[in-house]
N, C-alpha and C positions, 0 to 999 in steps of 0.2 A: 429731673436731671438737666435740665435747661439753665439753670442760675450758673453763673460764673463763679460761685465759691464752692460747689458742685461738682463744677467740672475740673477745677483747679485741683480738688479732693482726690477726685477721681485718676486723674492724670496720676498725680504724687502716689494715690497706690499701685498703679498697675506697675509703674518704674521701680516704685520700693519691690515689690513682690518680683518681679522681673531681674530684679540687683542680688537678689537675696537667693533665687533660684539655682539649686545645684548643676553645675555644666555651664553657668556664664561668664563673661568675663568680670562683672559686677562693677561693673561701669553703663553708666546713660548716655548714649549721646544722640544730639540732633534729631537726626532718622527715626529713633525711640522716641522722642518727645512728640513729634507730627505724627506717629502708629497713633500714639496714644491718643491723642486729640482724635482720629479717624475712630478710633473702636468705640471711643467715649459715643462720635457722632452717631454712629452706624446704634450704641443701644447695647452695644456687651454688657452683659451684667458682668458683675465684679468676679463671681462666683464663676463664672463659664473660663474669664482669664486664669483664675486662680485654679480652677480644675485643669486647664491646660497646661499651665507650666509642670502641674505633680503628674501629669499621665505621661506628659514626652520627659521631664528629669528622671522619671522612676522608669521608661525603657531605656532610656542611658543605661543609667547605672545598673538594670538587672542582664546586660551582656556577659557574654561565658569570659571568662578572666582571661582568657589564653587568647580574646580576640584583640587585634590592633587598637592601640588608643582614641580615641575621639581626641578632634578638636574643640577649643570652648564653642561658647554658644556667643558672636558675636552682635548680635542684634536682636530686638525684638522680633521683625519680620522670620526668623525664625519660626517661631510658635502659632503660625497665620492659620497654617493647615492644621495644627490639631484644633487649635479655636474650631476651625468649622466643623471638626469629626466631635468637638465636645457639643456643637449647637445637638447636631442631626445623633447623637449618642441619647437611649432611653434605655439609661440604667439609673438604679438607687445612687441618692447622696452618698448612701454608705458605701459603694464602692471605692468613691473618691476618699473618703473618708478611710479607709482601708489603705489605699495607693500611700497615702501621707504619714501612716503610722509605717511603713514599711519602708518609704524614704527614707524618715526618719532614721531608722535603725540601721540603713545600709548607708546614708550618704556621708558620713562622717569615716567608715571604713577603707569610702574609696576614693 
């Protein structure tokens, strides 16, 4: 993960996965790009970012419907702290795996 085509990779998913996540504004800017540069330094796997945006997008979306609207989600730094609850979290792939077929089916409803 140290080469610069690597990192430039890396950066471009975490931003695409991040643009694409339900509850954001689906825009990158600045602040998102130097996250991403940090998490790339710090060693995230790609799969701990990607498990974090579907665990915090899917408690978004599974609030009681009668509760107040959320606001988007305007920044990466956002998703700092579940990052770390997804480090220190020992559960199955298949959970996560589970969380994403159930986005899935709910994010397009709401």
């Amino acid at each position: 993960m140290d080469d610069d085509a690597s990192q430039e990779e890396y950066i471009r998913c975490v931003l695409e996965a991040y643009r694409k996540t339900p509850g954001t504004m689906g825009t990158v800017r600045r602040p998102d790009r130097v996250l991403a540069v940090q998490l790339y330094q710090r060693g995230i796997s790609v799969s701990v970012f990607e498990n974090a945006f579907v665990l915090a997008a899917t408690r978004r979306l599974m609030r009681p419907a009668d509760a107040p609207p959320l606001g988007p989600i305007r920044s990466l730094a956002y998703f700092l702290p579940v990052i770390e609850e997804v480090l220190d979290l020992c559960v199955s792939p298949d959970y996560f795996q589970y969380l994403r077929q159930k986005l899935e089916r709910i994010a397009p409803t709401r």
